[in-house]
Phi, psi and omega in degrees: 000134183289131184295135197332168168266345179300322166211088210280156166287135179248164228268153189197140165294146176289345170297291146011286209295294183328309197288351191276290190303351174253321160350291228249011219014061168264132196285160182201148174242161198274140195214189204282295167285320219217152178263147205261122143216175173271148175290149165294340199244023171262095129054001177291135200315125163031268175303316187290134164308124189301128314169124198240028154255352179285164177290094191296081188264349162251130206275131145241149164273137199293299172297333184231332175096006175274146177241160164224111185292105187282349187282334194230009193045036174267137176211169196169171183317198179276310209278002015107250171295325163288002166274355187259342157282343158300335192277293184321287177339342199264349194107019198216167230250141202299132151245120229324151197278158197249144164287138194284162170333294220284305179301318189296301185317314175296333210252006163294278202322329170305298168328295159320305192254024156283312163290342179293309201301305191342294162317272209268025135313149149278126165283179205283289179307024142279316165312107177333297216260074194312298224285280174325352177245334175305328193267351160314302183291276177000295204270355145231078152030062151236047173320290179303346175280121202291152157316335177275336165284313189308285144022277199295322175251015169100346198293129175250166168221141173276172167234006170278349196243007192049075213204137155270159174219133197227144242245104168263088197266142145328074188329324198262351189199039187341079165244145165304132191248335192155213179179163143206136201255131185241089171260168177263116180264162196228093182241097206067246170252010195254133183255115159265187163239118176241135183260167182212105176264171173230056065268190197280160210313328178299335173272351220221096209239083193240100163303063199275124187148316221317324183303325212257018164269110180278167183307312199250024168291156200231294170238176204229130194218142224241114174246172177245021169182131184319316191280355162311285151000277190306280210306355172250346181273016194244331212248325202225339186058052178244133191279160217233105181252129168259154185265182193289331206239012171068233206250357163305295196229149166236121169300104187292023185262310166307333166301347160305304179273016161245031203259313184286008188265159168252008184190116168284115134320050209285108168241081185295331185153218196247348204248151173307339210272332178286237245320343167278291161359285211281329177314296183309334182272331190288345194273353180265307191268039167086137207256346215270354156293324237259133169255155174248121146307118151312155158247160190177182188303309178283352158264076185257176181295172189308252230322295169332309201297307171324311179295298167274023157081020140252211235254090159328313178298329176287300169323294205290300166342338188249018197279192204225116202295128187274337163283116166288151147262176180313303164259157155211161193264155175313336197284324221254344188258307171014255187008263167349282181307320164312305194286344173259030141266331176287325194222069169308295182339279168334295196308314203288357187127169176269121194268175179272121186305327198250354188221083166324321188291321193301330200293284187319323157261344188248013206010329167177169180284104174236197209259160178097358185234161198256145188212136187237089174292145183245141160159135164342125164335162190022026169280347180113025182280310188269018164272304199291310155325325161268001168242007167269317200261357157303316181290328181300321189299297180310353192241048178043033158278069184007090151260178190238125179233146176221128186244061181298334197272329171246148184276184190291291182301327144299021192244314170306317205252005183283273190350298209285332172258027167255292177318304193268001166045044181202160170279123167310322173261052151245316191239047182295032181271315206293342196309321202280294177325300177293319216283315173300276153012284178309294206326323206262040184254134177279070187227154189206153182204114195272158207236042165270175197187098183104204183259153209236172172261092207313325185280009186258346181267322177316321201259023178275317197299293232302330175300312204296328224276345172307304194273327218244353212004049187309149172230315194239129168235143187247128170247112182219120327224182195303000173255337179271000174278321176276297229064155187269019137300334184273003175285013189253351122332152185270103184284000000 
């Protein structure tokens, strides 16, 4: 839940930021996302003036003003960190802002139980059985990927759960960190991939590759799925980080460790929606780094790229710089234009699973545009909306609900029980099983509540979509966000 409007985080500018650090005379270097200082929390005396030869191991972010320390992984607000330079000042030496009891405790057993599996993976060229690791390769097409790449990033398979398992080491003491398991489902003719992390996914901020990035790599090319990773550091020998949440989300807690490159690649994948993804993530890492893959026939994800025998290294080259200037010629929008011609599907949206007729007037969910249900009280407008906007959720489109009229939790117990499409309270052994389930939905929900003051809600989305890389916000609904005074206003 996004934090209360009683006490909204308040919000600060990078000039702000800047002039607090020549205040207070902490050295700094201007960086793509993030501001460069030395840290607070390596153990150096108080007293002492921070040291503009130490070693710039602490991040802020140019947007929200939270930092992270990659040396010692203390990380925390704006308000955060000048309370801990008031801590220096005083002599005494700051310590990382504390997790609650409850966090620590969950994410030790993730971890405990992260080393069991670990421990009884295999990696694949240990499988006894020639004929069982060809088919093991078979069935997540990663047949061309050599053993020696697998090897190289760590990747193992369990076989009792039939699962690759790929490996979340400590960029700083490469100790196990968490893990994710990837099997394959079979449905008809369609092959999915279902994933499973440890600790669970809102926690599981695994850069995979990361260990194996040297200090003077420079550029970098950004995937949305591990075997992707592999398959490009195999193909092209470049270095390859895939991200944890694929094309959803890019967790800005990540941005620090992406500061040393000068050049980014993003190749999210094949579909229109990584291509909405890399836009949206280059405007994060900065636009004046960032190159795009188109996706298109001859462009497919990495892995893909692999399977059939072309020239990759020719793909990345041809990737397309994501800052545009203010004009361009038709030669430079082609492409583009070529690519919404080619997948009119795609272009219309993420279409809806349960309700085809709606797919016919609205042809699918895409982002920017505003769509307004109307209808008498108790006609079934937030029942209907919340099992319109569960289906998008569920097909990994990040959403936002601002709920004026009902409250979260009753908005919440509509949902969970939509999702699990049975009554819950006849059967409340099952509540922790769906209630788990629901929790890993990319849905977030501000806990303003009656009528609000429109610029504390603009700037709660405008935070969500930052941190959150929210696409659909739903607002129910618009007379109670406005309050009924306000109607003599340009509504």
């Amino acid at each position: 839940v996004l934090p209360s409007p009683d006490e909204p985080t308040p919000s600060v500018s990078i000039t702000e930021i800047r002039q607090y650090l020549r205040a207070q005379d902490i050295p700094f270097h201007d960086g793509y996302s993030c501001l460069h200082t030395p840290s607070l929390f390596t153990g150096d005396r108080g007293d002492q003036p921070l040291s503009a030869n130490a070693p710039f191991t602490l991040f802020i972010d140019k947007t929200t003003g939270s930092f992270l320390c990659t040396a010692t992984l203390a990380e925390g607000t704006w308000q955060d960190f000048q309370a801990n330079v008031e801590l220096r000042h005083r002599g005494i030496t700051p310590l990382p802002p504390a997790t609650s009891e409850e966090m620590e405790e969950e994410m030790r057993q993730a971890r405990e139980d992260a080393r069991c599996i670990w421990e009884r993976a295999l990696p694949l060229s240990e499988l006894l059985d020639e004929k069982e690791t060809k088919e093991t390769k078979a069935l997540f097409g990663i047949s061309m990927v050599t053993d020696a790449t697998l090897k190289r990033f760590g990747v193992r398979y369990l076989r009792t759960a039939r699962s690759l398992v790929f490996p979340w080491f400590s960029p700083r003491d490469a100790t196990l960190k968490g893990l994710k398991l990837v099997r394959v489902e079979k449905k008809g003719g369609t092959i999915t991939y279902v994933e499973e992390t440890l600790p669970r996914f809102d926690s599981y901020r695994n850069l995979f590759g990361l260990p194996l990035i040297g200090r003077r790599d420079t550029e970098l090319v950004l995937t949305g799925w591990e075997l992707d990773a592999l398959a490009l550091h195999q193909a092209a020998g470049v270095a390859s980080l895939a991200l944890p949440r694929g094309t959803s989300c890019l967790p800005p807690t990540l941005l620090p460790y992406l500061e040393q490159f000068k050049r980014i690649t993003l190749w999210l994948g094949e579909d229109l929606r990584s291509w909405e993804a890399a836009k949206l993530f280059a405007r994060k890492l900065s636009l004046k780094r960032c190159s795009l893959v188109r996706p298109g026939n001859l462009q497919p994800r990495p892995l893909e790229a692999l399977n059939q025998g072309l020239n990759v290294t020719k793909i990345l080259r041809s990737a397309l710089l994501a800052s545009h200037k203010s004009i361009v010629s038709f030669r430079q929008l082609r492409e583009e234009v070529f690519g919404e011609l080619a997948n009119t599907e795609q272009v219309s949206g993420v279409k809806w699973a349960r309700f085809p007729e709606l797919n016919k007037l609205l042809k699918g969910h895409r982002r920017g545009e505003l769509t307004i249900f109307t209808g008498p009280t108790g006609s079934g407008k937030t029942t209907f909306i919340s099992e319109y906007a569960l289906d998008l959720c569920m097909q990994g489109v990040c959403t936002l609900w601002g709920s004026f009229e009902i409250n979260n939790v009753r908005l919440a117990k509509i949902m969970l029980t939509q999702f699990a499409g049975r009554r819950l309270e006849d059967q409340l052994e099952l509540y922790d099983e769906w209630a788990d389930r629901f929790e890993e939905l990319p849905l977030y929900f501000m806990t303003f509540h009656g009528q609000q003051n429109i610029k504390a809600v603009i700037d709660t989305m405008q935070h969500a979509v930052y941190m959150y890389d929210i696409t659909h916000v739903v607002v129910d609904n618009l007379q109670f966000m406005m309050g009924h005074e306000h109607l003599s206003v340009d509504r």
